[in-house]
C-alpha positions as CSV (number, residue, x, y, z in Angstrom):
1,X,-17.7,31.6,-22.5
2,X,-19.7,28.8,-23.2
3,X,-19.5,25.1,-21.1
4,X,-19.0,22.5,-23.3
5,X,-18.4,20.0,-20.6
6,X,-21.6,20.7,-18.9
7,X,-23.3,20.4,-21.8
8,X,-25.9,17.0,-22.0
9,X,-25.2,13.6,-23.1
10,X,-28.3,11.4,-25.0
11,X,-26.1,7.9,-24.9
12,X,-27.0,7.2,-22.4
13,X,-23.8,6.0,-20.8
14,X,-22.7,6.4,-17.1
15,X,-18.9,6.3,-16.8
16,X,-17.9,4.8,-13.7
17,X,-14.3,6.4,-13.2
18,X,-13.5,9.8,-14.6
19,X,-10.2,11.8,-13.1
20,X,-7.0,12.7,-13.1
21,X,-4.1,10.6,-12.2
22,X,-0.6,10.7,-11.9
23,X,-0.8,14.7,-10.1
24,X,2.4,15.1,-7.6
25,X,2.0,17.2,-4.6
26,X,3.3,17.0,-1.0
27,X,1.5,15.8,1.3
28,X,1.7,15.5,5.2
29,X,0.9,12.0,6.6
30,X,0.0,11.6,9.9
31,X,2.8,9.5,12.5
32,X,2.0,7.0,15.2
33,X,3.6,9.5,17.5
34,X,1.7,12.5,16.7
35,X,4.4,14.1,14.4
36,X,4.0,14.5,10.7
37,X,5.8,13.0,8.5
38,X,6.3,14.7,4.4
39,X,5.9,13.2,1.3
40,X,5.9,13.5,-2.4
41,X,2.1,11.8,-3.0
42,X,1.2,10.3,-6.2
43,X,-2.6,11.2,-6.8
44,X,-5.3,9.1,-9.0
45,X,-8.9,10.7,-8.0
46,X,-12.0,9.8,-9.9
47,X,-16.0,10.2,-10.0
48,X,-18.6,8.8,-11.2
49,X,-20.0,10.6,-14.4
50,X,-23.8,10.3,-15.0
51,X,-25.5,9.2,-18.3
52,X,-27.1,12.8,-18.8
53,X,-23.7,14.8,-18.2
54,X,-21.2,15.0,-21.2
55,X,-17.9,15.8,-19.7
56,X,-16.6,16.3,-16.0
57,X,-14.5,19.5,-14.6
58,X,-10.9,18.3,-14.6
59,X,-9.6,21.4,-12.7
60,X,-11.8,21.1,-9.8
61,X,-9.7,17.8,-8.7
62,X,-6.4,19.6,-9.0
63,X,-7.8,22.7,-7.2
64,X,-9.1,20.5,-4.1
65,X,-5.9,18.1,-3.8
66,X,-3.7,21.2,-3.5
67,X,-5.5,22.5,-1.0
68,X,-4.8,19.2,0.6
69,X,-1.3,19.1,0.6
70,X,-0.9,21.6,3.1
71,X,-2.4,19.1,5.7
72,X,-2.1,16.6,7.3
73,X,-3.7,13.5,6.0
74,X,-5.2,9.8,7.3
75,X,-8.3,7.6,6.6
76,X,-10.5,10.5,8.4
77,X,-9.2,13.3,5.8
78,X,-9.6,11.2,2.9
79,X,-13.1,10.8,3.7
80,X,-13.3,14.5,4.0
81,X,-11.5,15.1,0.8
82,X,-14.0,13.0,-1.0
83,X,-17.0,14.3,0.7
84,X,-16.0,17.6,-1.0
85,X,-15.2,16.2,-4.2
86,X,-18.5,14.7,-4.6
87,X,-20.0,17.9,-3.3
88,X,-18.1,19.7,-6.3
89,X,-19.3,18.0,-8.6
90,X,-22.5,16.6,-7.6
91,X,-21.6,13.1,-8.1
92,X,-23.2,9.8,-6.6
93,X,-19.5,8.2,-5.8
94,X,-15.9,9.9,-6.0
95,X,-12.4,7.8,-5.7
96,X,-9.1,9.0,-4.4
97,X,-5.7,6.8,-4.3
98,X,-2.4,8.5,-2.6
99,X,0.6,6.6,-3.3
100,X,3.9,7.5,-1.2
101,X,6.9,6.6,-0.1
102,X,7.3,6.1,4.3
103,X,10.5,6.1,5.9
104,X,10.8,4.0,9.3
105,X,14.4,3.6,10.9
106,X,16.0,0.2,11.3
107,X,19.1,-0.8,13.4
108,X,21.1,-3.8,11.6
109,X,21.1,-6.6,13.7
110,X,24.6,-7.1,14.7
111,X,26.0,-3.5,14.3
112,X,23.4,-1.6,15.4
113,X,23.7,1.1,12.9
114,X,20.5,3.6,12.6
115,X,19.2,4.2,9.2
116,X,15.9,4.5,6.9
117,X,14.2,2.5,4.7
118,X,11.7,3.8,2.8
119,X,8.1,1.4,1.9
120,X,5.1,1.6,-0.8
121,X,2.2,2.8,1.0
122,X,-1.5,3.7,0.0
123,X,-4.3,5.1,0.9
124,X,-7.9,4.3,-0.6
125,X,-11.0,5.6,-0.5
126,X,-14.3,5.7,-1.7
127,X,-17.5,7.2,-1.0
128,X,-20.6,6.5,-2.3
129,X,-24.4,6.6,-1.1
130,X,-23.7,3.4,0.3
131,X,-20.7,4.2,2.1
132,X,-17.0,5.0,2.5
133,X,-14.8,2.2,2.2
134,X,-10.9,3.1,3.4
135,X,-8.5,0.7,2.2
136,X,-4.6,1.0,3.6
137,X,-1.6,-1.0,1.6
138,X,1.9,-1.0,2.0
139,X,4.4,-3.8,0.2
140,X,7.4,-4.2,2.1
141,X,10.8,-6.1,1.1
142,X,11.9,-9.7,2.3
143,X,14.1,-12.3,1.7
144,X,13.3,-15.8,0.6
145,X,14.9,-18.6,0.9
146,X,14.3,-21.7,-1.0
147,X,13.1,-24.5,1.2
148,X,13.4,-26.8,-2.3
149,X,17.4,-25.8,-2.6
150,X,18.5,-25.9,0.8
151,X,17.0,-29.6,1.1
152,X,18.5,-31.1,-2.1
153,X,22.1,-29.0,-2.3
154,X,24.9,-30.2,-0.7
155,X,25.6,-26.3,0.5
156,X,24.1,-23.4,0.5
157,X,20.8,-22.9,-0.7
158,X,19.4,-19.7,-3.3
159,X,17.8,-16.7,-1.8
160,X,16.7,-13.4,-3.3
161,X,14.7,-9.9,-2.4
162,X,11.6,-10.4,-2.4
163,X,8.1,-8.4,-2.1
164,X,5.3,-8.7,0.8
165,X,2.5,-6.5,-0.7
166,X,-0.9,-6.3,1.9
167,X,-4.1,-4.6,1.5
168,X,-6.4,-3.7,4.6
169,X,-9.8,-2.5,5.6
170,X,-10.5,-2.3,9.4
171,X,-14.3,-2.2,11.2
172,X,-15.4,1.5,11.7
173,X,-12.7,4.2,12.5
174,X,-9.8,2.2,14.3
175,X,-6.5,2.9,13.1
176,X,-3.7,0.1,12.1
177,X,-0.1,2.1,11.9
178,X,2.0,2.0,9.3
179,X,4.8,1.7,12.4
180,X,2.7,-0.9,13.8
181,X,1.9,-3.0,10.1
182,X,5.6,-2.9,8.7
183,X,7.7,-4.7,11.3
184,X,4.9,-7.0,11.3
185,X,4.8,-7.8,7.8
186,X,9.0,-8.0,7.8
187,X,9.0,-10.9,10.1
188,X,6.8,-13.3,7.9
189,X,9.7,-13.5,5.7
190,X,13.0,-15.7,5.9
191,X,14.9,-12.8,6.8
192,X,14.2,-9.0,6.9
193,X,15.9,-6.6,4.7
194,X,18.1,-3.6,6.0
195,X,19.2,-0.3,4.6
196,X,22.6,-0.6,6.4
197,X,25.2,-4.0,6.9
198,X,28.3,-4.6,7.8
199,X,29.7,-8.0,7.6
200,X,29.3,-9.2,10.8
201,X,25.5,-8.2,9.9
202,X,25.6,-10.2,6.4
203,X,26.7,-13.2,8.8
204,X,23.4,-12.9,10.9
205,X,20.8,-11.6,7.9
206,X,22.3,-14.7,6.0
207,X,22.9,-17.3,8.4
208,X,19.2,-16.4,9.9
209,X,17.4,-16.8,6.3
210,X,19.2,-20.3,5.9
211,X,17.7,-21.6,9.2
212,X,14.2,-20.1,8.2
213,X,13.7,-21.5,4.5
214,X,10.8,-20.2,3.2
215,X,8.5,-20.6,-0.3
216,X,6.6,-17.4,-1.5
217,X,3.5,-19.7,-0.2
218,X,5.1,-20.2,3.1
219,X,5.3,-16.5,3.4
220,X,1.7,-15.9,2.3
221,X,0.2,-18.2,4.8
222,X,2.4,-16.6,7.3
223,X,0.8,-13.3,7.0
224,X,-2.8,-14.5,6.4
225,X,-2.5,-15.8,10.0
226,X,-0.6,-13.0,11.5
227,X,-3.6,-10.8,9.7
228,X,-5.6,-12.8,11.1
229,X,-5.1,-12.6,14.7
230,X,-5.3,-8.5,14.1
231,X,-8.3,-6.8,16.3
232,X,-10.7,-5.0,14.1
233,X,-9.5,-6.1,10.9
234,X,-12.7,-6.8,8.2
235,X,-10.9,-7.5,5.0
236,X,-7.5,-8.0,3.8
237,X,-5.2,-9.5,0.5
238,X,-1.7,-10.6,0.9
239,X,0.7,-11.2,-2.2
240,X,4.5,-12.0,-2.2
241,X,6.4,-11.7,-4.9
242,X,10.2,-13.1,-5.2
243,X,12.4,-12.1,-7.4
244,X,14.4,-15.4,-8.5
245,X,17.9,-15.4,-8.2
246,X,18.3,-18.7,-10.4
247,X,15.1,-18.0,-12.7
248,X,14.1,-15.2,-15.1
249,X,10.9,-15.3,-14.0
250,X,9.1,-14.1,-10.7
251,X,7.5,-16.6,-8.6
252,X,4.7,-15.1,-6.4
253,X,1.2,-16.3,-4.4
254,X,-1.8,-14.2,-3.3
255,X,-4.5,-14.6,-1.1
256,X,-8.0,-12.6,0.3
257,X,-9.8,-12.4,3.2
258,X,-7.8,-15.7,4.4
259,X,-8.3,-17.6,2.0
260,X,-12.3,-18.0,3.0
């Protein structure tokens, strides 16, 4: 049966991403504690296609991520997993992006009641002759509230969900938590959010966000420094994004690196 893929290319042309995305698979991440924790991952994994090579083996990813998903996986593994991906197909630099939801428990402040909330995490990698770069995000949910409105209204002030979304890299093979990053990242809001609250919780989450008015660039600035004071941390971007309860718009502000 003849190759077309493999077959040569004259254009000339190197593609610099060429994959499959949007493959579903369990996956097994690795906990703080040294249990696992399973997902449903959300895969995007790429390489790099030379000028000379017409088309790229799409099965190989889907063969080598399901392989995956029967363990456990961290910045170590995704290094491994794109170490044989370049291997497969002979390419200079391969990409891989697992998307997933976590799960950490949270007792409501007053009440005390035990429940999960799930967060957006990622893991990145690439690897390429110069390198592998692992990159770890996770956007957890806040509340703002309006520093602007609580200063000019007579009472009460507008607050809304919002979203604290942060990108990391870290220097060599030391290891930032997810259960470490999140309750971190929750307390550069006004308030942190809860999966569980009974009114005499509402009174605290509420009462607590009206003496802790913050802007979305409050919360940003907040975070660059908290980032900031991390050990081993080389590169990170912060964004917030709130969800206006008196606007139909989104108000939001990012930073990199600390603003450098």
């Amino acid at each position: 049966m003849r190759d077309v893929a493999a077959q040569s290319d004259n254009r000339g042309i190197t593609i610099d991403r060429v994959g499959v995305r949007d493959i579903r698979l369990p996956v097994m991440i690795r906990e703080k504690d040294g249990g696992m924790a399973r997902v449903l991952g959300e895969f995007d994994v790429s390489v790099q296609l030379p000028h000379h090579e017409r088309g790229t083996h799409m099965s190989r990813f889907v063969e080598i991520l399901s392989r995956w998903s029967r363990k456990a996986v961290a910045m170590d593994e995704i290094r491994e997993m794109l170490e044989e991906i370049r291997g497969a197909f002979q390419a200079n630099a391969a990409r891989l992006s697992l998307q997933f939801k976590y799960f950490l428990e949270k007792a409501s402040p007053a009440s005390g009641m035990v429940s999960s909330l799930d967060y957006d995490c990622l893991f990145e990698g690439r690897l390429a002759s110069d390198g592998y770069i692992f990159t770890l995000g996770v956007t957890v949910p806040i509340m703002t509230l309006c520093p602007c409105s609580r200063e000019i209204a007579d009472y009460g002030a507008h607050s809304q969900r919002a979203e604290l979304t942060v990108r990391l890299r870290t220097d060599g093979h030391f290891i930032i938590w997810l259960e470490d990053l999140v309750p971190l990242l929750e307390q550069q809001g006004s308030y942190e959010v809860f999966p569980i609250l009974k009114r005499s919780d509402e009174k605290v989450v509420t009462e607590g966000a009206y003496d802790n008015p913050k802007f979305v660039e409050d919360v940003v600035r907040d975070t660059v420094l908290a980032l900031a004071s991390l050990a081993h941390v080389s590169w990170f971007s912060v964004e917030c994004k709130s969800y206006e309860s008196i606007h139909n718009h989104t108000a939001y502000a990012y930073a990199e690196s600390g603003g450098q």
